[in-house]
N, C-alpha and C positions, 0 to 999 in steps of 0.2 A: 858204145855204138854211136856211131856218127847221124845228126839229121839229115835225112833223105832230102835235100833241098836242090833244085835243076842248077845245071852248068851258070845260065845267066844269076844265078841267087849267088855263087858262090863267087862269084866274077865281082857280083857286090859289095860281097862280105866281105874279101880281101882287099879291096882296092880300100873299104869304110875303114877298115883296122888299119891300111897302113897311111891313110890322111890321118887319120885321128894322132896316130904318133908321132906322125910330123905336127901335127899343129901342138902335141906336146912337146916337143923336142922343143922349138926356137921360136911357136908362134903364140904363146899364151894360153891354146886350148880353143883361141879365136875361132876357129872353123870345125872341128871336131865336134859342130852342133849339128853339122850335115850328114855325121855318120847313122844316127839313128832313123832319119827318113830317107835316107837313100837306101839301106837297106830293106825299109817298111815299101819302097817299090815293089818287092820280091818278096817278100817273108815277113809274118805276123810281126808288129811293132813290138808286141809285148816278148817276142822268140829272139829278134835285133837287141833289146835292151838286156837280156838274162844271161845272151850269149857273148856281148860287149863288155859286162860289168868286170869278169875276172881280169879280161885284157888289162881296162883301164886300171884295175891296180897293178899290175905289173908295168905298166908303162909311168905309172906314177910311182917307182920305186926307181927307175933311170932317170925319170925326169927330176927328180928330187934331189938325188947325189948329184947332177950338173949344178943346180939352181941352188941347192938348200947355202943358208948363212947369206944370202940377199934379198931375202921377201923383209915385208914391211909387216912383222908379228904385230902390232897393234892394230891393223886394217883384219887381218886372218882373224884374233880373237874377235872381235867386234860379230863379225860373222859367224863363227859357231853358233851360237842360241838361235838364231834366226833358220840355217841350215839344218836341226835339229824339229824344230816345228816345222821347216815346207818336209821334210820327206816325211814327218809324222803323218800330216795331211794327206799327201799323197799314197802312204800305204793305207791310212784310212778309207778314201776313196779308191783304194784300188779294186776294179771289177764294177766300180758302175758304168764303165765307158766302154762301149764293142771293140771292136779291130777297126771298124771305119769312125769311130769316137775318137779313135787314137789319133790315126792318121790327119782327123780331121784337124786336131789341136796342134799335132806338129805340123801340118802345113800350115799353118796357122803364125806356130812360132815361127818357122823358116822367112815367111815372107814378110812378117812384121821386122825381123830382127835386121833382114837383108835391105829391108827400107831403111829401117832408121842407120844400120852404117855406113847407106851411101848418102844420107841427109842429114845425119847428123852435126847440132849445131856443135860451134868450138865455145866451150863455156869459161867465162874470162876470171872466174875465181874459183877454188875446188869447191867441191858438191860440199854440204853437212854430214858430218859424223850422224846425225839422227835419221838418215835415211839406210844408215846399214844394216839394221833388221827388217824392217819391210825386204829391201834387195833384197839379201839372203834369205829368205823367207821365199820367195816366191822363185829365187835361186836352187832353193833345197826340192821346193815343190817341179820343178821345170825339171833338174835333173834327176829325180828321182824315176818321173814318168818316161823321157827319154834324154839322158844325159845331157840333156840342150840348158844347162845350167850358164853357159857363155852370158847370151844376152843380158840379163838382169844383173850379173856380176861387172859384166864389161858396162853397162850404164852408169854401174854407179861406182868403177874402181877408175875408168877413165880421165872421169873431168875434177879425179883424187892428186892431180898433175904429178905423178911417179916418174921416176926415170923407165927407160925402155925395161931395166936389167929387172929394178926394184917391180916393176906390174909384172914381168913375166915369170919372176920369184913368187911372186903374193898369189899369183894365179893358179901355179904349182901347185900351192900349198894347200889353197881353199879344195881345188880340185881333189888333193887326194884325200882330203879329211872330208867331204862330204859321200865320196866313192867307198871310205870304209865304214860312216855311216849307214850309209843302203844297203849293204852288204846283209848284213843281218835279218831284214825284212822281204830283201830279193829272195834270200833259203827260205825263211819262215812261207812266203808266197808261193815258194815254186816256179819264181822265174828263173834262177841258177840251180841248174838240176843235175845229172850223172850224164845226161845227152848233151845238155849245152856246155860243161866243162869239158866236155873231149872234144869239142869244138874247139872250144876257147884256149887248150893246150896244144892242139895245133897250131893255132894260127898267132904263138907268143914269137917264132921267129919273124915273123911279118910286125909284130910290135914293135919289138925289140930294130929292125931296119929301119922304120918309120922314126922310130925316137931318135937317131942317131941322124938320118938325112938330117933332120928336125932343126937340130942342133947343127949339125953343118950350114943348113940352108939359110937361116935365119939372118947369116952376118955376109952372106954372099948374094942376096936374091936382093930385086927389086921388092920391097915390101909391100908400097902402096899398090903395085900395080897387079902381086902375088895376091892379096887381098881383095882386091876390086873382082879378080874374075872365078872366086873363092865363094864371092858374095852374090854375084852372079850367075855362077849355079847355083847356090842352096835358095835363090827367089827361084831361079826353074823347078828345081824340084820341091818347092812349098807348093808353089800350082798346078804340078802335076800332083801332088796328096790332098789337095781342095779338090783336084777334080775328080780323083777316084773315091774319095768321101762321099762325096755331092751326087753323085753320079748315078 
């Protein structure tokens, strides 16, 4: 049985599932941090994240077969331990926080994250290897509550000076080993249920489009300017979820 959600909710839901593929496909995952407050517009955050999660393993099963044999396995290892304690965290804490708790932290992350990648300084040496558990850590924590893992990862795999191919490999990679991660916790919790998988089995042809534009678009598109107004909706939509939090 499908959830009862209004035409505008599902107008969400599809459009969120098929950014998020595309930004798996060609774009690192960079923007697939917008899927879970854009749909938190329309439908409980915790209903956005339960109903998301199956996708995102299927979408990281295409995106993997493009990409896999060019990530940078010692950046990925480094990160497991770290991605293992933030979603520990996070299912610990899960349920101390309302539907406007939620909202409130992903508008939160939306707008901080959309600051810092239009201000972000250029860092003139790579970041330390000691800073990759903290990241992941707070990467594992971020995506667990609403797959908004980008930020903390793209901070500190960044100024890692990778090639375009080698970050959008290693991104791949963390991405889906922290998705199959949550997986277990998301059942345990009851946010992947019998109603949101028949959701989430719909809407795999819409993944499956997304990851493939993804991959086209990536070598064909203005990037900086794809990202700039990428990044410019998900600060509108961080202050639209401060303001319905707040409010």
């Amino acid at each position: 049985m499908l959830p009862d959600y209004s035409v505008i909710a599902w107008v969400l839901i599809v459009f969120s599932v098929y950014l998020t593929g595309v930004s798996k496909g060609g774009f690192a995952g960079g923007f697939g941090t917008l899927s879970v407050p854009l749909m938190a517009l329309a439908i409980s955050p915790t209903q956005a994240a339960g109903l998301l999660l199956p996708l995102l393993l299927v979408m990281d099963v295409f995106a993997l077969k493009a990409w896999w044999g060019k990530q940078a396995n010692a950046e990925v290892w480094r990160f497991v331990p770290g991605l293992v304690i933030g979603v520990t965290i996070g299912t610990l804490l899960f349920g101390s926080l309302s539907d406007q708790g939620v909202r409130l932290v992903l508008g939160v992350i939306s707008v901080v994250f959309a600051v810092y990648m239009l201000l972000k300084p250029v860092a003139k040496k790579p970041i330390s290897t000691r800073w990759a558990l903290p990241a992941a850590s707070v990467c594992g924590f971020t995506s667990f509550i609403a797959h908004a893992g980008a930020p903390p990862l793209n901070i500190y795999l960044m100024p890692r000076k990778l090639s375009k191919e080698t970050f959008i490999a290693t991104c791949t990679v963390i991405y889906a080993v922290v998705n199959v991660i949550k997986l277990g916790p998301y059942m345990w919790l009851g946010e992947v249920n019998v109603t949101s998988a028949w959701a989430s089995l719909l809407l795999v042809p819409v993944a499956w489009i997304g990851v493939r534009n993804g991959l086209w678009l990536q070598s064909r598109v203005n990037e900086a300017l794809f990202y700039r107004l990428v990044i410019l909706a998900m600060f509108l939509v961080g202050i639209n979820l401060v303001w319905q939090a707040v409010g």
